[in-house]
C-alpha positions as CSV (number, residue, x, y, z in Angstrom):
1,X,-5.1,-47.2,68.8
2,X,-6.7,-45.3,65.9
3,X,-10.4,-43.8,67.0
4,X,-11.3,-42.3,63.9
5,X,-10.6,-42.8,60.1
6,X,-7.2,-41.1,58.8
7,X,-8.2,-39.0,55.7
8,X,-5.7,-39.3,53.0
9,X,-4.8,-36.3,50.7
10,X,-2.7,-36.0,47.5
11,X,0.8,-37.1,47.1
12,X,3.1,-33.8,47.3
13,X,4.1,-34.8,43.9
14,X,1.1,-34.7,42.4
15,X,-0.4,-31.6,43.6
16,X,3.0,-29.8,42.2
17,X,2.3,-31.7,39.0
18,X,-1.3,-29.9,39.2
19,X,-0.2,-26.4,40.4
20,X,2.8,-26.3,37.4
21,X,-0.2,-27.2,34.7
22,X,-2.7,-24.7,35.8
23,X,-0.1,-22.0,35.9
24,X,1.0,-23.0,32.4
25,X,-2.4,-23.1,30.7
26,X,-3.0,-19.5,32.5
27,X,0.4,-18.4,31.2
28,X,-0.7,-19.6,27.6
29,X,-4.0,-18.2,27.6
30,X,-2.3,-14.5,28.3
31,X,0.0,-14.9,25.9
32,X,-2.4,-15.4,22.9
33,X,-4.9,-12.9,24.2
34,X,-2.1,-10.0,24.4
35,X,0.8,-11.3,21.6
36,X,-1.0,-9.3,19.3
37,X,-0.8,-6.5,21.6
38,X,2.6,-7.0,21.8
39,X,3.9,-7.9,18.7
40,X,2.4,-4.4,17.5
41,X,4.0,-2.1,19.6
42,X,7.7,-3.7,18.6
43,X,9.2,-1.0,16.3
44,X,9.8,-2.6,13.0
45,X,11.5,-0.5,10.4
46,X,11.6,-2.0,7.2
47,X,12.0,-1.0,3.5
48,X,11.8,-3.1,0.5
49,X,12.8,-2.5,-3.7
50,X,9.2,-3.0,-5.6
51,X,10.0,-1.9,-8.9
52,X,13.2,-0.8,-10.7
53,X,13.5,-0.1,-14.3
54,X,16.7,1.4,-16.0
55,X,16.2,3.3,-19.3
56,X,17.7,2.2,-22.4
57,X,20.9,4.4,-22.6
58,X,21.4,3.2,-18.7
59,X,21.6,6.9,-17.9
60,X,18.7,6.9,-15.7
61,X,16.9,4.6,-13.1
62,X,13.3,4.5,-11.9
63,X,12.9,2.7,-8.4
64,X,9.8,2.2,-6.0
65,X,10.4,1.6,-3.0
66,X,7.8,0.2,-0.1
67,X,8.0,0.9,3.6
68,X,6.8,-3.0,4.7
69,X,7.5,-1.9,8.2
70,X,5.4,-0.8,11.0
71,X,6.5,2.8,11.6
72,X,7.5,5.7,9.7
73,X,10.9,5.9,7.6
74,X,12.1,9.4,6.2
75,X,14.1,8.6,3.0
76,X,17.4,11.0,2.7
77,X,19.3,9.4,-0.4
78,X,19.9,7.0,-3.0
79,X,23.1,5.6,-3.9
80,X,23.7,3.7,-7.4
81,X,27.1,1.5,-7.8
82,X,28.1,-0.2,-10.7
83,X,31.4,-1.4,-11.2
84,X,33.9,1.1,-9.8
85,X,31.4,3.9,-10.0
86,X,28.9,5.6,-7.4
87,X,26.2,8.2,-7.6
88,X,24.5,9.3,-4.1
89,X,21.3,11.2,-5.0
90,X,19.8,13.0,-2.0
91,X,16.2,14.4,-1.2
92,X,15.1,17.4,0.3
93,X,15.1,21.2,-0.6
94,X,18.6,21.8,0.4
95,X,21.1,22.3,-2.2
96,X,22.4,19.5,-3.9
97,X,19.0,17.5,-4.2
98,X,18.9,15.2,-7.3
99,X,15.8,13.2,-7.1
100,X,13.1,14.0,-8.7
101,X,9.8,12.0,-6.7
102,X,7.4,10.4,-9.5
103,X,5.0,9.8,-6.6
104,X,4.6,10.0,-3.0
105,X,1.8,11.3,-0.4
106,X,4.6,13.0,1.9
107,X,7.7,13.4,0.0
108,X,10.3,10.9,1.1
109,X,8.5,10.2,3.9
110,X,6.7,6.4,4.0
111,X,4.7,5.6,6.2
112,X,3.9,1.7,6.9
113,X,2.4,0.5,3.6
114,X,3.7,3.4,0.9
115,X,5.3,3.7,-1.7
116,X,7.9,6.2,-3.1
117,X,8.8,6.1,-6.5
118,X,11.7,8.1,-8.0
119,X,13.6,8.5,-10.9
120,X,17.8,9.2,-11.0
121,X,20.3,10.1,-13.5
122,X,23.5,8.5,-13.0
123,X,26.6,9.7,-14.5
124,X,27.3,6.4,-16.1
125,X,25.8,4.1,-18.6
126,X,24.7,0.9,-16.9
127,X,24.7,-1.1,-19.3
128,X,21.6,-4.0,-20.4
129,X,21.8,-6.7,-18.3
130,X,24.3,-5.5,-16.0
131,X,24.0,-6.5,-12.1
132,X,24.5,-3.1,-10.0
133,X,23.6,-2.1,-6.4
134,X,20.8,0.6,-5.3
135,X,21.3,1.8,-1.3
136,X,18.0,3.5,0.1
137,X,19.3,5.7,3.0
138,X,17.0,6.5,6.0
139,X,16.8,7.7,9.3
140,X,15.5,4.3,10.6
141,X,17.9,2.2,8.3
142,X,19.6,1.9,5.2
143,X,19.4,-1.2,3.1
144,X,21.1,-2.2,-0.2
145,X,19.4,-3.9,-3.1
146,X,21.6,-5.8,-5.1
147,X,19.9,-5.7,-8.7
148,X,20.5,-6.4,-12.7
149,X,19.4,-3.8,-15.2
């Protein structure tokens, strides 16, 4: 014989069901409070071809180029291929340097958001119209730009 009421709790079941949604709405809440947090301190190198104009003879090209990323990328050289031909163009004071800068805060350093533009003189005649490829060549990564003059 029973002398006093039986108290009933919840089914197993459902306070697992409860437990599992309160630890996934805390476990959502973090993540959008800190995935900007996180999301910034990912290194992101990343480059991108603004501009490019070739001159009329095909002799020379003008290219800007934009650091999109989110840290700092130091530029060492250009390459130009048309056809069966390739010019590397390299920056810095050391001998051998064949870029002249058109404009640039720090040389060919970017930092996120800048952009370098420089000019080149190929040994070749590209000629109107022509599709060719421009390689940027830096210390965080290199990336070719497949392009038509």
């Amino acid at each position: 014989m029973k002398t006093g009421k039986a108290r009933r709790g919840i089914s197993p079941f459902l306070a697992t069901i409860i437990l599992v949604v309160i630890t996934l709405s805390i476990g959502g809440l973090l993540y959008t409070q800190f995935q900007q947090l996180i999301v910034s301190q990912v290194r992101n190198p990343s480059m991108d071809l603004t501009d490019i104009t070739v001159a009329p003879n095909g002799e020379s090209v003008t290219l800007s180029i934009k650091n999109d990323g989110n840290v700092p990328i130091t530029l060492s050289a250009f390459t130009v291929d048309y056809n069966t031909s390739l010019n590397t163009f390299k920056f810095g004071p050391a001998a051998g340097s064949n870029v002249t800068i058109l404009s640039s805060d720090d040389g060919p350093t970017l930092q996120p958001g800048d952009i370098l533009t420089a000019q080149v003189s190929t040994n070749f005649a590209i000629p109107a119209f022509a599709p060719f490829t421009v390689t940027a060549i830096g210390d965080q990564l290199s990336k070719a730009f497949n392009v038509q003059a």
